[in-house]
C-alpha positions as CSV (number, residue, x, y, z in Angstrom):
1,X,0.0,0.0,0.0
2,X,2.6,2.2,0.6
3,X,4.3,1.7,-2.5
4,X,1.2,2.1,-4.4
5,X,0.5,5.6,-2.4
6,X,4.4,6.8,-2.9
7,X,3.7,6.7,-7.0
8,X,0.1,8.1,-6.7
9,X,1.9,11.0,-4.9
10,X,4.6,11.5,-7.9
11,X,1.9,11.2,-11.0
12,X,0.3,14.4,-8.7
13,X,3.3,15.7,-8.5
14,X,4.2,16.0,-12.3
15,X,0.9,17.0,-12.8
16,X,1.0,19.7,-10.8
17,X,4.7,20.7,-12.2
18,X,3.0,20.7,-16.0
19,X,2.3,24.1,-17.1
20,X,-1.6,25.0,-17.0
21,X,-1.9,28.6,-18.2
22,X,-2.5,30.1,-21.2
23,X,0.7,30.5,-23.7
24,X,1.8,30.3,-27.2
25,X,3.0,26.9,-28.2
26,X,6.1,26.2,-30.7
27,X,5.4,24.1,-33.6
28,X,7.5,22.2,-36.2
29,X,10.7,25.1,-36.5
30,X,11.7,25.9,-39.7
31,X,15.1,27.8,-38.2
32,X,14.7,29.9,-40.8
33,X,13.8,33.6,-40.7
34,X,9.8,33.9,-41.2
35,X,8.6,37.0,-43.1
36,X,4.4,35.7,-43.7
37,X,2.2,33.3,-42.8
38,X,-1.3,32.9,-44.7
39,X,-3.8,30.5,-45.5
40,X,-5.6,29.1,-48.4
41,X,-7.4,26.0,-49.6
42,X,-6.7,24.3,-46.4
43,X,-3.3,25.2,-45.8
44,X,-1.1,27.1,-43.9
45,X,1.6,29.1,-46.5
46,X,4.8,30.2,-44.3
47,X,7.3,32.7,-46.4
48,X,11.2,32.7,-45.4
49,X,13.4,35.2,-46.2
50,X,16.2,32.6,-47.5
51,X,14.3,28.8,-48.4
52,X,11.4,29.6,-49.9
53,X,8.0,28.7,-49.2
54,X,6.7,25.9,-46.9
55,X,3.1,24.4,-46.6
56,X,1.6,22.9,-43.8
57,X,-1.8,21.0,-44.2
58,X,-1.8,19.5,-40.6
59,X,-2.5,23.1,-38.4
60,X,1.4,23.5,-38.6
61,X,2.7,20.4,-37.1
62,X,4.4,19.2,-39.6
63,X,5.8,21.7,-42.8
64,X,7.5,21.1,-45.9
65,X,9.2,23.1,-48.9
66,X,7.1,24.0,-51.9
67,X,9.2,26.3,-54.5
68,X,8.4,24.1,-57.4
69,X,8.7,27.2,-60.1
70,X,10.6,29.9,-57.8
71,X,13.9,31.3,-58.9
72,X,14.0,33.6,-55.8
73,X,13.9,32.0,-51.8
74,X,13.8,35.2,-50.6
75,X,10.0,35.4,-50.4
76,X,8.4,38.1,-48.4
77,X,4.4,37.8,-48.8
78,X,1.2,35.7,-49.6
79,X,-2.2,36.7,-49.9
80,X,-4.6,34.3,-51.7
81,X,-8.6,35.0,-53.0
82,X,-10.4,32.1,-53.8
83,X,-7.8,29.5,-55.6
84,X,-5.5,32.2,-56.9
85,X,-2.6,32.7,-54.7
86,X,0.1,35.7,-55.4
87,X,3.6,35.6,-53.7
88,X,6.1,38.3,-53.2
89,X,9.7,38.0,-53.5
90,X,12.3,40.7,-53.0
91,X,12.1,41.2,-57.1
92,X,9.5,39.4,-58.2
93,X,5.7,38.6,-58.4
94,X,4.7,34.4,-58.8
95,X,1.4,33.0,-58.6
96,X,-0.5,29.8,-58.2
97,X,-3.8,28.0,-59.4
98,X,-3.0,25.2,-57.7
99,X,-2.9,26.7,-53.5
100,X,0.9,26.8,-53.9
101,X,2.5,23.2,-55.7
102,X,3.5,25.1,-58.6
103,X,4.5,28.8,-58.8
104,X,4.5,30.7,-62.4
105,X,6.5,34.2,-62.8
106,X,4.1,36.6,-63.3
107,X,6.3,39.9,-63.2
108,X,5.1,41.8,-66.7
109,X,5.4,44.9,-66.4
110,X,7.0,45.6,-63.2
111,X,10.2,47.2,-63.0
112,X,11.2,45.1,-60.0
113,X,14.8,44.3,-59.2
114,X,17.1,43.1,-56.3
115,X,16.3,46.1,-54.6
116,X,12.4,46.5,-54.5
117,X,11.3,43.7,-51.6
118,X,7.5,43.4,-52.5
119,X,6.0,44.4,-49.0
120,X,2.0,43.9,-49.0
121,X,-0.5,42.4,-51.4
122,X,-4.1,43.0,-50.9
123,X,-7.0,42.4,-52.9
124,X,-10.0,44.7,-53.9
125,X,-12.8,44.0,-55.7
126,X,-11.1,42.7,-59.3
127,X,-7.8,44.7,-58.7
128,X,-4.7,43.3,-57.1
129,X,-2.4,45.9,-55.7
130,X,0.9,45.4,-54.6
131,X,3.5,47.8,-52.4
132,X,6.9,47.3,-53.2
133,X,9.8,49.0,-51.4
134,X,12.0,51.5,-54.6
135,X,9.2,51.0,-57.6
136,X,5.9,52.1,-55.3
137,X,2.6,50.6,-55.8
138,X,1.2,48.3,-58.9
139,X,-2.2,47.0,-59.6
140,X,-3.2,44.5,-62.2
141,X,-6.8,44.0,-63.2
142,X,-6.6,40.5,-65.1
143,X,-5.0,37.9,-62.4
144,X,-1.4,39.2,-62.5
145,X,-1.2,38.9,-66.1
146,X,0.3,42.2,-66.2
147,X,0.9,45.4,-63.9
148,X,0.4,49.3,-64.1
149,X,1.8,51.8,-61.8
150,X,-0.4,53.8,-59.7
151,X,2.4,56.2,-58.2
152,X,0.8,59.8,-58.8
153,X,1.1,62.3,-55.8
154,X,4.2,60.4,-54.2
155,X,7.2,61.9,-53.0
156,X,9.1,58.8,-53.4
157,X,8.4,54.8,-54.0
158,X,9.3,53.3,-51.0
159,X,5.9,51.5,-50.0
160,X,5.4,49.6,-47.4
161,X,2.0,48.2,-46.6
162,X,-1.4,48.7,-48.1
163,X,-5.0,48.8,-46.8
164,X,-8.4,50.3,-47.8
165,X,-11.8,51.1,-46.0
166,X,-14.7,52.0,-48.7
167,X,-13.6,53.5,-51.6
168,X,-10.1,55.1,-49.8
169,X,-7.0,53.4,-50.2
170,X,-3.9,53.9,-47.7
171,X,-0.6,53.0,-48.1
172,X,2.5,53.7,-45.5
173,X,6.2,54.3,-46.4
174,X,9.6,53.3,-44.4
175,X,12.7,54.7,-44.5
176,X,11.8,57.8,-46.7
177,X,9.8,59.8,-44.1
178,X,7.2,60.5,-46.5
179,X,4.3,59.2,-44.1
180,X,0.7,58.1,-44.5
181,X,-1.2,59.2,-48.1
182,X,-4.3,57.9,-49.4
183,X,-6.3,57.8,-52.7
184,X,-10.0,58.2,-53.2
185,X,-9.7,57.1,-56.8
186,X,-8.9,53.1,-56.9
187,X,-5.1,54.6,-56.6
188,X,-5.3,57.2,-59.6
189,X,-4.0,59.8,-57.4
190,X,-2.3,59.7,-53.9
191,X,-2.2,63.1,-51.5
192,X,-0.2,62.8,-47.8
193,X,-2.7,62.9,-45.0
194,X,0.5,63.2,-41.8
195,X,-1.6,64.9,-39.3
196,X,-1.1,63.9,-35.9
197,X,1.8,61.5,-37.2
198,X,5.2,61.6,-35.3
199,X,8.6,62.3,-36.8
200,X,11.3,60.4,-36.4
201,X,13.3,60.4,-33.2
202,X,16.7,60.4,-34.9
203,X,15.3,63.2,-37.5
204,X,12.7,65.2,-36.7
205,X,12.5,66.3,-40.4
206,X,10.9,62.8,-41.4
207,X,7.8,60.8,-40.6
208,X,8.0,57.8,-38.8
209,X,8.0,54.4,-40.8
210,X,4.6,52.8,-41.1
211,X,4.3,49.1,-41.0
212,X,0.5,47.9,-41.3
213,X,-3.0,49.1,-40.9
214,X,-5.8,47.3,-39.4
215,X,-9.4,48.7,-38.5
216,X,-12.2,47.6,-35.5
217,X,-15.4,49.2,-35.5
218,X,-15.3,52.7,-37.6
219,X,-11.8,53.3,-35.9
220,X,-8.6,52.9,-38.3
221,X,-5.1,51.7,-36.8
222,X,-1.4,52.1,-38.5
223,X,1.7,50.4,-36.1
224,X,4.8,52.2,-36.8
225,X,8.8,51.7,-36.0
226,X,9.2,54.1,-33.0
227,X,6.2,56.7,-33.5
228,X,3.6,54.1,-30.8
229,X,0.5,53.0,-32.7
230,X,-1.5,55.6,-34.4
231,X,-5.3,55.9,-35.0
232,X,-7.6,57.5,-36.9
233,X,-11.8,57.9,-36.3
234,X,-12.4,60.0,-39.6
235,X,-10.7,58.3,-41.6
236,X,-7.5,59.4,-41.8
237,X,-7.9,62.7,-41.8
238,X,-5.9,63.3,-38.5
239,X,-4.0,60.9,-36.2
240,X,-3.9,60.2,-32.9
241,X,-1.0,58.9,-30.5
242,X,-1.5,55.3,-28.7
243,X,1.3,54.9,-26.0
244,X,2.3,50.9,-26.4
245,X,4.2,48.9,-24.2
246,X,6.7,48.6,-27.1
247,X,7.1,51.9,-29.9
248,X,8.5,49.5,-32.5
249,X,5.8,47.1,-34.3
250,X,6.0,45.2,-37.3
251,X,2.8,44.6,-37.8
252,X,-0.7,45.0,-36.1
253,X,-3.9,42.7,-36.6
254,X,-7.8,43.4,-35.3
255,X,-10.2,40.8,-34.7
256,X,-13.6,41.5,-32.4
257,X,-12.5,44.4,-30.4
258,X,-9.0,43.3,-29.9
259,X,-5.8,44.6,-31.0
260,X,-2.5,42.7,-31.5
261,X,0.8,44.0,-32.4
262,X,4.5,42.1,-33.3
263,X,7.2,43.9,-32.1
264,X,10.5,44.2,-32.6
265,X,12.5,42.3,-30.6
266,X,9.9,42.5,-27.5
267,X,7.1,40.2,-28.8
268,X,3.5,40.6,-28.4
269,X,1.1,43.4,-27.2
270,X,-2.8,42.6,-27.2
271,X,-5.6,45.3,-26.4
272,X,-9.2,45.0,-25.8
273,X,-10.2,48.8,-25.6
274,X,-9.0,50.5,-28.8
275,X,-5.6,50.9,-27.7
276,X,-6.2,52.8,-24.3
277,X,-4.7,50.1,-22.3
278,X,-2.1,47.5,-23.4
279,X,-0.5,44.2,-21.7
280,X,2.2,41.7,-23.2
281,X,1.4,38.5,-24.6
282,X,4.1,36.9,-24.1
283,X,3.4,33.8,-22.2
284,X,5.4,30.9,-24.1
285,X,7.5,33.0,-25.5
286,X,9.7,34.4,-22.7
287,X,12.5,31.9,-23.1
288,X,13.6,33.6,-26.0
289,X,16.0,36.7,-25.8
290,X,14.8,38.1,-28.8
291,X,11.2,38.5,-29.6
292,X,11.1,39.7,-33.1
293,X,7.2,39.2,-34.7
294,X,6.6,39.9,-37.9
295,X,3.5,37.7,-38.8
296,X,0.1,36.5,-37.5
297,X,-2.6,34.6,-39.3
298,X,-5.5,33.6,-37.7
299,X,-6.6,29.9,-39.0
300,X,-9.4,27.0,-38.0
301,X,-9.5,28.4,-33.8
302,X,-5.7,29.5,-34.0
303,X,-4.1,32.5,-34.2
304,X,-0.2,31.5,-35.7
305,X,3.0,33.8,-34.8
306,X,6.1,33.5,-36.7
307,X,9.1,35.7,-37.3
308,X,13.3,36.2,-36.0
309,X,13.1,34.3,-32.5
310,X,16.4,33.4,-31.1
311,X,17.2,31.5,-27.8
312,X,20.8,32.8,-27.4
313,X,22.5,36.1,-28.4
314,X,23.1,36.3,-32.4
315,X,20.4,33.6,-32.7
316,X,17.9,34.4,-35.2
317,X,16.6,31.5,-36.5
318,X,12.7,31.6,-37.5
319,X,9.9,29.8,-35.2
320,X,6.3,29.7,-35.5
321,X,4.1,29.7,-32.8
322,X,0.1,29.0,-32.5
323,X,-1.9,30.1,-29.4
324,X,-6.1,29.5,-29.5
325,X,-8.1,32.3,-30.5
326,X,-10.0,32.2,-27.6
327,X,-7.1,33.4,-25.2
328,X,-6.3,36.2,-27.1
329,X,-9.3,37.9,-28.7
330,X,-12.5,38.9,-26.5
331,X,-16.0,38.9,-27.8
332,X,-17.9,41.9,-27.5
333,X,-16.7,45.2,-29.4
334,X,-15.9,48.0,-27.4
335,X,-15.5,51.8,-27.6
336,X,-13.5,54.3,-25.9
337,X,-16.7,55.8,-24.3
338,X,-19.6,53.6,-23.6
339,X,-23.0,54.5,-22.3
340,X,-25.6,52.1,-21.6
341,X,-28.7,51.9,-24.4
342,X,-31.6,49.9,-23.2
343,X,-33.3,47.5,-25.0
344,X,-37.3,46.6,-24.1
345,X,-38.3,44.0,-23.3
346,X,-35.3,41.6,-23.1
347,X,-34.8,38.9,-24.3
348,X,-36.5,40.5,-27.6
349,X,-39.5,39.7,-28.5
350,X,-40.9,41.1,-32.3
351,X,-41.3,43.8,-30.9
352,X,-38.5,45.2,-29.1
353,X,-37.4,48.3,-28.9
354,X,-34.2,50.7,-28.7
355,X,-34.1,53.4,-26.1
356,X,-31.8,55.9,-26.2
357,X,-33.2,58.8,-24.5
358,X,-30.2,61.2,-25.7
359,X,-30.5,60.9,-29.2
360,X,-33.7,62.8,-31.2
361,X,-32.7,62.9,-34.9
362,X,-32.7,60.3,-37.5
363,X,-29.3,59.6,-39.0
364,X,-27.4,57.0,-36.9
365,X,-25.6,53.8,-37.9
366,X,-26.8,50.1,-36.0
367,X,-24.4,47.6,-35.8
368,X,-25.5,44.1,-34.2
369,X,-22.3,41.7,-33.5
370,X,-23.5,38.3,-32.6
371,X,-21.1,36.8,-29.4
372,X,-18.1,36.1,-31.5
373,X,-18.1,39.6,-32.8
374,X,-19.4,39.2,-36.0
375,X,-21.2,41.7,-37.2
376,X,-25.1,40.0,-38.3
377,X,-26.5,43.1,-39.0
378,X,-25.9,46.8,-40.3
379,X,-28.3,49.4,-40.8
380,X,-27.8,53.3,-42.1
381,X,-29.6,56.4,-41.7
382,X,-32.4,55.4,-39.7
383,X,-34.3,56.9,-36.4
384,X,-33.2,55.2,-33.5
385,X,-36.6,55.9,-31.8
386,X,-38.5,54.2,-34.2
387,X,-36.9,50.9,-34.4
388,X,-38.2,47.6,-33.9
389,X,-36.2,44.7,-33.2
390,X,-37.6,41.3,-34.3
391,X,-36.8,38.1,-32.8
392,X,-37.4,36.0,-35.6
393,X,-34.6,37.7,-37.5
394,X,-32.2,36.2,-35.4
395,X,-30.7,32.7,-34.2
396,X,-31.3,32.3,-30.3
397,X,-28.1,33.9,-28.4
398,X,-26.5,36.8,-26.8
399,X,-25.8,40.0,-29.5
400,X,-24.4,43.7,-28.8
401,X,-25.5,46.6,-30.6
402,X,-24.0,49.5,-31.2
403,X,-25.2,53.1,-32.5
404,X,-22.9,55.6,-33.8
405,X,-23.6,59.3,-34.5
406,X,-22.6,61.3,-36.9
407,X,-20.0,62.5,-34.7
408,X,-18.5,59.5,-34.1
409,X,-20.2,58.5,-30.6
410,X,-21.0,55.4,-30.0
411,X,-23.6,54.3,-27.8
412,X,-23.8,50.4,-26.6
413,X,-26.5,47.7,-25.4
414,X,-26.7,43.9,-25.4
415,X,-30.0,42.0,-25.8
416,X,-30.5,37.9,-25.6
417,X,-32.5,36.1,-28.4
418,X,-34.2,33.2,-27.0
């Protein structure tokens, strides 16, 4: 008996030595330095800066090289729409039709060379627009059959990231201290929009670099190399200051309400409350002495990390992390101020009603996010006094409204479906 108690007591024992919290977990390393990760078809794509592209169709346990048609291993992005996929190299454009086996050259008519690192790809509507660092921004309009310029209005070509809300593009420069511009004409014509953004520390002549854009709610977010995070409620017409744990990010993603940013050499910053408040994320990564994240991708109920992560000095060998989605991103959207809007009676019935007894004209936006944060509903221009919500017009659940002025204010409530 005693024997038998003496190795109950050391299984309980290792148990309880087993790490139970919440942290980012490594997966099959690479060792190489990891630019992108994306996701297509099923698959998780992983860019290096000096192998090529790997492929993962296990969640990322297991990766393996997939530069069947590449002439160039420094690869830098990936963004795919439907069963096209378009890579960037540091002076080149491939694509696939096949999520990634084979890769086809597909650089007509861009002036790329060794160095002009394509930086961003994104997608809008039939155009494809990439930012490349020396030849500026091209777009092509027939599946990267061939590319046209769209560098009118810029000081210099130095692009580095691309994003769009509406009809209003915005891309972000490094190195040239030309800041922020934006186009209101599919990229015709580009005009600076700086205000509110920092200079540069080291020269106060120049902009800070900006590294990515992301957006939550009707609020617009740019991360920046040693300016904080910046953002923007009309649209980028002025820019506010965000003080971060960590002034140098890489890159900054939004999902729900929550914000998070990879850092330069100090990992990773989440917030829930549009960047008031910040806290590291960092749990799982901590036994590394340098931190550098330059990638997330979000994938199945994972978000995946990957960039320069190195356990000893002059180590920077590439890792890829994956943490769920549920430790990391919250559910219900937030807003810098909040007041209370009632809903009557609750749970809904199909006749329910909004009452917000500071608001008396008739131009307000409704948002309804179901509990993931989704947004299920979106209505414009309409008199919050005479709305009905109806019960049959939604699945039974929790949901969050939200109704935003024409100033920008924001006014919140919650209402149960049963």
């Amino acid at each position: 008996m005693k024997t038998k108690n003496s190795l109950l007591l050391i299984i309980l024992l290792i148990i309880l030595s087993c790490p139970t919290y919440a942290q980012w977990v490594i997966l099959d390393s690479i060792n190489y330095p990891i630019s992108n990760i994306s996701t297509s078809g099923g698959k998780l794509f992983i860019c290096t800066t000096t192998n090529g592209v790997y492929i993962s169709t296990d969640s990322g346990y297991t990766m393996h090289s997939s530069n069947n048609g590449l002439t160039n291993l420094n690869t830098r992005i990936i963004q795919t729409k439907d069963s096209l996929s378009v890579l960037g190299t540091n002076n080149a454009i491939y694509k696939s039709t096949d999520y990634g086996t084979t890769w086809i050259l597909a650089n007509n008519g861009l002036p790329l060379n060794l160095n002009s690192n394509v930086e961003d790809i994104i997608f809008k509507g039939d155009s494809i627009l990439i930012a490349t660092f020396g030849n500026g921004i091209y777009c092509s309009l027939n599946y990267c059959e061939t590319w046209f310029p769209l560098n009118n209005g810029f000081s210099d070509l130095q692009r580095s990231c691309l994003f769009y809300n509406g009809n209003r593009l915005f891309t972000g420069t490094t190195n040239s201290g030309s800041g922020i511009y934006v186009s209101d004409d599919n990229g015709s014509n580009w005009v600076p929009k700086n205000n509110g953004v920092p200079m540069m520390w080291a020269d106060p002549t120049k902009y800070v670099d900006i590294t990515s854009f992301t957006m939550v709610g009707q609020t617009i977010f740019a991360s920046t190399l040693g300016g904080d995070i910046l953002s923007t409620e009309n649209n980028g017409e002025s820019w506010d200051i965000l003080n971060c744990p960590n002034t140098y990010s890489w890159l900054m993603i939004s999902s729900n309400n929550s914000l998070l940013t990879g850092h330069d050499g100090a990992g990773v910053c989440r917030s829930d409350d549009l960047g008031i408040t910040w806290n590291y994320k960092n749990e799982g990564l901590d036994a590394y002495w340098y931190k550098d994240i330059r990638t997330f991708c979000t994938f199945g109920s994972y978000i995946y990390a990957g960039g320069y992560l190195g356990v000893y000095p002059g180590d920077y060998s590439g890792k890829i992390f994956r943490r769920p989605i549920s430790e990391l991103i919250t559910g219900m959207p937030t807003e810098k101020a909040r007041i209370s809007t009632l809903v009557y009676p609750n749970p809904i019935s199909n006749q329910s009603r909004i009452i917000v007894p500071t608001l008396h004209c008739d131009n307000y936006t409704l948002e309804i996010f179901n509990e993931l944060g989704h947004c299920v509903k979106k209505l414009n221009g309409f008199d919050v006094n005479k709305l009905e919500l109806r019960s049959k017009e939604f699945i039974p659940g929790l949901y969050f409204l939200r109704i935003t002025t024409i100033g920008n204010e924001s006014f919140w409530g919650k209402f149960i479906v049963d």
